[in-house]
C-alpha positions in Angstrom: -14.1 27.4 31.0 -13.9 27.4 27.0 -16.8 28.3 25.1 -19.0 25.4 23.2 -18.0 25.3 19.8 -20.0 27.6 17.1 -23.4 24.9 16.3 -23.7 27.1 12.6 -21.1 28.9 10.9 -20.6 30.0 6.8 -19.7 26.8 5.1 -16.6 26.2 3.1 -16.0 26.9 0.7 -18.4 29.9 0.7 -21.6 29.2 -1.7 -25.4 30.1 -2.1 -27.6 27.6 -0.9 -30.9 26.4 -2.7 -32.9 28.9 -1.2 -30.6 31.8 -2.4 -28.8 32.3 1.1 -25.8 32.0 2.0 -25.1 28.4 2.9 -24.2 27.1 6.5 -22.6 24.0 8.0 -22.7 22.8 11.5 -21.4 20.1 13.9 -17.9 17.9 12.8 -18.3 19.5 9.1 -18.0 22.9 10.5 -14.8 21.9 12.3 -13.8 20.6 9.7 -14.0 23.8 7.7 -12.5 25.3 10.7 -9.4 23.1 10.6 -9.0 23.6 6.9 -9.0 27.2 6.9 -6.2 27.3 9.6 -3.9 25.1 8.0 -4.5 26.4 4.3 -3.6 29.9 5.5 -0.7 31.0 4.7 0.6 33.6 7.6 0.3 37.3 6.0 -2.8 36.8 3.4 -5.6 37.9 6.2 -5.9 41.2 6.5 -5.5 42.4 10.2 -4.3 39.2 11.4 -1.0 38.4 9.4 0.1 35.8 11.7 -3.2 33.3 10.8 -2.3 30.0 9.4 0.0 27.1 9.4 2.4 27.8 6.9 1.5 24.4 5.5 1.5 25.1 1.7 5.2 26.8 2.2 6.7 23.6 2.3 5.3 21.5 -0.3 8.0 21.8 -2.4 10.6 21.2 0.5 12.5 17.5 -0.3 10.8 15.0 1.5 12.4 13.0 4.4 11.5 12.3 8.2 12.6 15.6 9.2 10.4 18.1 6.7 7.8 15.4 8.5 8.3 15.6 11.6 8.6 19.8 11.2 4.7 20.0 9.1 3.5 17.8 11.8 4.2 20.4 14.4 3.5 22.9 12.9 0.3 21.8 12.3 -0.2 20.8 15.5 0.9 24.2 17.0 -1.0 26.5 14.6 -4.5 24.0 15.7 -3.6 24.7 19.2 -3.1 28.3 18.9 -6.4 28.8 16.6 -8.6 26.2 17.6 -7.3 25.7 21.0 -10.6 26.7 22.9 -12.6 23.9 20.6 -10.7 21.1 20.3 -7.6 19.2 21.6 -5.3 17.7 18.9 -4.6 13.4 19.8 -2.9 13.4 16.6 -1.6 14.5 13.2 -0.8 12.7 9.7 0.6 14.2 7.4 1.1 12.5 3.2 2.3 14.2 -0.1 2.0 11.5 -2.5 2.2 12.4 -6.7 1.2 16.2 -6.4 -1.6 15.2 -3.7 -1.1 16.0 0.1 -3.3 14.4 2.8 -3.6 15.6 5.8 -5.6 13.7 9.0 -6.6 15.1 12.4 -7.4 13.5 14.9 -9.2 15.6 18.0 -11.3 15.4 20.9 -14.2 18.6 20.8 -13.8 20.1 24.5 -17.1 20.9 24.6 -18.7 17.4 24.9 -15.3 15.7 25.0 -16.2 13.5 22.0 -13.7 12.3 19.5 -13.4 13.7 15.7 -11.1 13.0 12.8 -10.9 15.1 10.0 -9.2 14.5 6.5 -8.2 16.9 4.4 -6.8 16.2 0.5 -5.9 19.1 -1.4 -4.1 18.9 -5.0 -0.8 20.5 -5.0 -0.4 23.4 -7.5 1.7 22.8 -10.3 
């Protein structure tokens, strides 16, 4: 049996919170941090665990087309599974670069309490 996802963790990014601590999230907003750290990580930049990440941001400058696609999609999907595996279960993965801004959407079921989640994810693409 998985362990129930983390109630409180170190919100993202990291910040002081009005009372001089640092500040926490909890619930969907922490899996959404969770999410976003996985698939923003490019595999190599932790120290100690260079294969963390999705390798996401290594193709936004791939040409477009069904295939590059259908390749960020799985990966996306497999890095999720890997990482995140013993909190949620991936239904589904969109994936949109549009003008220098790329969306990505997850949808996922929390294993804990088998509830649904979505979490959307738009990050400005360097230039």
């Amino acid at each position: 049996m998985s362990p129930p996802p983390p109630t409180t963790g170190v919100d993202h990014p990291f910040h002081v919170d009005g009372r001089g601590r640092t500040a926490t999230s909890d619930g969907a907003d922490h899996l959404r941090d969770l999410i976003e750290a996985v698939l923003f990580t490019a595999p190599g930049e932790r120290v100690m665990r260079p294969d963390f990440g999705s390798g996401l941001l290594g193709l936004l400058f791939e040409p477009g087309g069904p295939e590059l696609t259908g390749t960020v999609q799985f990966m996306v999907q497999s890095a999720l599974a890997r990482w995140l595996g013993n909190l949620i279960s991936v239904d589904e993965v969109e994936v949109d670069q549009d003008d220098g801004v790329l969306t990505v959407e997850v949808r996922y079921v929390v294993l804990a309490n088998r509830t649904a989640g979505a979490a959307t994810i738009i990050r400005r693409v360097p230039t």
